[in-house]
C-alpha positions in Angstrom: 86.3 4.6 105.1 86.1 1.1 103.8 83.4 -1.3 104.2 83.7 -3.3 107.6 86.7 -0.7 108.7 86.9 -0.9 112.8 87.1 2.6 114.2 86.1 4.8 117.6 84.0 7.8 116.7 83.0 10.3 119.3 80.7 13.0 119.0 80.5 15.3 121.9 81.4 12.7 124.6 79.6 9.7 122.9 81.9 7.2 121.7 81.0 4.6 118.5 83.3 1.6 118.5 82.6 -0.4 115.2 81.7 -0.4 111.8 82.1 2.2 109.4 80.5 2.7 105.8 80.9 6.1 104.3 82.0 7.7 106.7 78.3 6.6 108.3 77.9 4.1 111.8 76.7 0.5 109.7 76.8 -2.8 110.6 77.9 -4.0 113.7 78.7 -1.7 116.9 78.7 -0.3 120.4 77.7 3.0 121.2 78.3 4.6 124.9 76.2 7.5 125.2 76.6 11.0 127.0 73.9 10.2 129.8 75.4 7.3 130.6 73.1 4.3 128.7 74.9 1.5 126.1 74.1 0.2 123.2 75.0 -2.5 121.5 73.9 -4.3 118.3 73.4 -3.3 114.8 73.2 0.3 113.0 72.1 1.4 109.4 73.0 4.8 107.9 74.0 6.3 111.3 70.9 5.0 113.1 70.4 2.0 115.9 68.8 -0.3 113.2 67.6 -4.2 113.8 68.6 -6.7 116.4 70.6 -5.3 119.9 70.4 -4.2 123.8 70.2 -1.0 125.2 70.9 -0.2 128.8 69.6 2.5 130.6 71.2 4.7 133.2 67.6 4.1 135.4 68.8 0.1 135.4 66.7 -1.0 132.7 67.6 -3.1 129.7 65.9 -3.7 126.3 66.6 -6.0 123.9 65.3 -7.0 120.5 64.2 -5.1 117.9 65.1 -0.9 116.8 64.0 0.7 113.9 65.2 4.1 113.3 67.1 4.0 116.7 63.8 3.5 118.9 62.8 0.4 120.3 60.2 -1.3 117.6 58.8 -4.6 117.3 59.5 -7.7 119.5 61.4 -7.5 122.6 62.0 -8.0 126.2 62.4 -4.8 128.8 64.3 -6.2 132.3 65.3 -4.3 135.3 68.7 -4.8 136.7 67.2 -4.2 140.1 
C-alpha cells in the first residue's frame, strides 16, 4: 500500500483502522484489541510508537509516551472509576 493509505486490518479479532506503509501499521491509527483495551495514537513499523492513549479493559487509561508498543517516558495513568 501507499503512503498515508486508510485501511481496517485485523489480525485474529484485533482490528487496525489507519495508516498503512508497506504493508506495515505507521503513522497515525486506532487499534481495538482482542481483550477488549484501545489504542489510539501513533505507530512505527507495526509497533505503538510516540504520542497516544491506551485504555484498559480494568478502567485504566494512559496517555503520553510508547516506545516499542509499551508505555515509556512521560505520561499520566487515570482510572475511569
Amino acid at each position: 500500500m501507499d503512503k498515508n493509505s486508510a485501511a481496517i486490518f485485523g489480525s485474529g479479532n484485533d482490528i487496525y483502522i489507519g495508516n498503512f506503509y508497506r504493508n506495515k501499521r505507521e503513522g497515525y491509527g486506532k487499534y481495538f484489541l482482542q481483550n477488549g483495551s484501545i489504542y489510539e495514537g501513533f505507530f512505527k513499523e507495526n509497533k505503538i510508537e510516540g504520542r497516544g492513549r491506551m485504555i484498559n479493559i480494568s478502567g485504566f487509561v494512559y496517555e503520553g509516551n510508547f516506545h516499542n508498543s509499551q508505555a515509556n517516558g512521560y505520561g499520566k495513568m487515570v482510572s475511569l472509576d
